[in-house]
Each structure stands twice: as structure tokens, then as C-alpha cells.
C-alpha positions as a Markdown table, in Angstrom:
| # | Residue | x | y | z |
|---|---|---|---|---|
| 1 | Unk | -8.8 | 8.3 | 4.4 |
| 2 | Unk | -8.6 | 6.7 | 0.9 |
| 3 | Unk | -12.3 | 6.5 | -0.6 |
| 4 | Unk | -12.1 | 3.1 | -1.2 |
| 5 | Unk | -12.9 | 2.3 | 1.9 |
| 6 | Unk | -16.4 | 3.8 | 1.1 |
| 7 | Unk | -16.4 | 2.5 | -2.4 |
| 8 | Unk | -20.0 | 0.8 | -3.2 |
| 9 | Unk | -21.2 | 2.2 | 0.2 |
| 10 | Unk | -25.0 | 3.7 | 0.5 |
| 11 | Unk | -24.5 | 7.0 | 0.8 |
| 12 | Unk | -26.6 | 7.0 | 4.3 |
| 13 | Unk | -24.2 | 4.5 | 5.3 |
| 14 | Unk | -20.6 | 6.0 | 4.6 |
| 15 | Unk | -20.6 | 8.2 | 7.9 |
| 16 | Unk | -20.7 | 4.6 | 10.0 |
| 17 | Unk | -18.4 | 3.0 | 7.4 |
| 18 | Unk | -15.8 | 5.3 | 8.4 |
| 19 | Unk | -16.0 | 5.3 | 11.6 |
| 20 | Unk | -16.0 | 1.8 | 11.6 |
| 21 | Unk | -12.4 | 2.2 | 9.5 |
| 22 | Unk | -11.2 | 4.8 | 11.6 |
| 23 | Unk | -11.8 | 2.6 | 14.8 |
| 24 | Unk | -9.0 | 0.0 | 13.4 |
| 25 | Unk | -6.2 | 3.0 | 13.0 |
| 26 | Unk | -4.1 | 1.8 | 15.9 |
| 27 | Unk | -4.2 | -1.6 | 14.2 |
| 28 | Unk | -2.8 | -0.2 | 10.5 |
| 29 | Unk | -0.2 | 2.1 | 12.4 |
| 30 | Unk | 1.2 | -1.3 | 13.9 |
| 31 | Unk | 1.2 | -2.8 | 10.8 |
| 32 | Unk | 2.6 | 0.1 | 8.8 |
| 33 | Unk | 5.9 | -0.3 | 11.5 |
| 34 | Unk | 5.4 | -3.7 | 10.6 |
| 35 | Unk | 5.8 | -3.3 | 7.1 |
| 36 | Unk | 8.6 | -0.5 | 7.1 |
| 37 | Unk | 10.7 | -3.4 | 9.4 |
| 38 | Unk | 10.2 | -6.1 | 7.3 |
| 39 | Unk | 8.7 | -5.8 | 3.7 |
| 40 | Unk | 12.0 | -3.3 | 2.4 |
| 41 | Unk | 11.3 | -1.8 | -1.3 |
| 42 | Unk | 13.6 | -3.3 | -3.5 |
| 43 | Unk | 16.7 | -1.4 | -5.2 |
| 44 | Unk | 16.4 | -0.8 | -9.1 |
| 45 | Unk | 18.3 | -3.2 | -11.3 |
| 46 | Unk | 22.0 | -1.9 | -12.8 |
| 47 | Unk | 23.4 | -5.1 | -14.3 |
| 48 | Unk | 22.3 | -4.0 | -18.1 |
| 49 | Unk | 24.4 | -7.0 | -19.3 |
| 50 | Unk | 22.0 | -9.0 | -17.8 |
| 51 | Unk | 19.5 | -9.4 | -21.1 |
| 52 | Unk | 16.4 | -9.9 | -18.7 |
| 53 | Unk | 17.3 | -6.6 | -16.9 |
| 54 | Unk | 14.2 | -4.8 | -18.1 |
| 55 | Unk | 12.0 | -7.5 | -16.8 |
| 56 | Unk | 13.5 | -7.3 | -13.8 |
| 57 | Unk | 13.3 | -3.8 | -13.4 |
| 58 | Unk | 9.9 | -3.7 | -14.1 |
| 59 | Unk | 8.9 | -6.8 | -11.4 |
| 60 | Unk | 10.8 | -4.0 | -9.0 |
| 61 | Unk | 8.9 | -1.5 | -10.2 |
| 62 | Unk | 5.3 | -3.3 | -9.4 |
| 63 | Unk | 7.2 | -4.6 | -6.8 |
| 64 | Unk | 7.6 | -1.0 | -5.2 |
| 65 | Unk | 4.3 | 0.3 | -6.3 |
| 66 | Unk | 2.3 | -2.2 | -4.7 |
| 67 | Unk | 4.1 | -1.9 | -1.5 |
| 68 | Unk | 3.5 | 2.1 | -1.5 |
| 69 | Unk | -0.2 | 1.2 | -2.7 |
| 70 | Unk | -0.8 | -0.8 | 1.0 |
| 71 | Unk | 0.6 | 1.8 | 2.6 |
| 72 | Unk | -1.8 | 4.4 | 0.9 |
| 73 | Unk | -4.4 | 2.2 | 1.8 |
| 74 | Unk | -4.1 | 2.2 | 5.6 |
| 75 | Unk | -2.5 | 5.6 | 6.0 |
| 76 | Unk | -5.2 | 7.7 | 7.7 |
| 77 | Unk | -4.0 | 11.8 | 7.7 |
């Protein structure tokens, strides 16, 4: 579980936080398929003639980040 979920938390309070988390995992595995279905990383940028090809790379780049960042988020090992 990442600790943001307990970020800010009392400490006499973060053994009910989690559970309270941990009581939605059914919910985040659905919408982990969800996302692997629908919301696809995107492939890097190889038309270096393009001059905005850097820029473009790097909106992939965030792109992809963010997208493995959710994932992070609601992935409970």
C-alpha cells in the first residue's frame, strides 16, 4: 500500500485508514483492468525531422509516467 494513502493521517488513526483503503481493493483491481484495456501507454516519438519531436517525446514521457503513477497508486501487494 503506497503511504499516501496515510499521508496527514493521526497516527492513532492510520490502522482504520487502511483498512478503510484496503476495503475498496476489488474496486482498484476493476479499474486497473480497466485502465490496461483502455488507457494504452503511448509509443516514443521516432520522426526526428519533426523539429517539435522533443516536445513530443517528452508529453509521452509524462504521458507514460502518470499512467504508471495511478497504477502505483491503487496497486495493493
Amino acid at each position: 500500500m503506497h503511504s499516501i494513502w496515510t499521508k496527514g493521517v493521526k497516527p492513532a488513526d492510520k490502522a482504520q485508514r487502511r483498512k478503510e483503503v484496503l476495503a475498496y481493493k476489488n474496486s482498484f483491481d476493476a479499474l486497473i483492468e480497466v485502465l490496461d484495456k483502455n488507457i494504452k501507454k503511448k509509443e516514443a516519438v521516432r520522426d526526428y525531422s519533426n523539429p517539435n519531436w522533443l516536445a513530443e517525446q517528452i508529453a509521452v514521457n509524462e504521458y507514460n509516467a502518470a499512467v504508471d503513477e495511478i497504477k502505483k497508486l491503487i496497486t495493493f501487494k
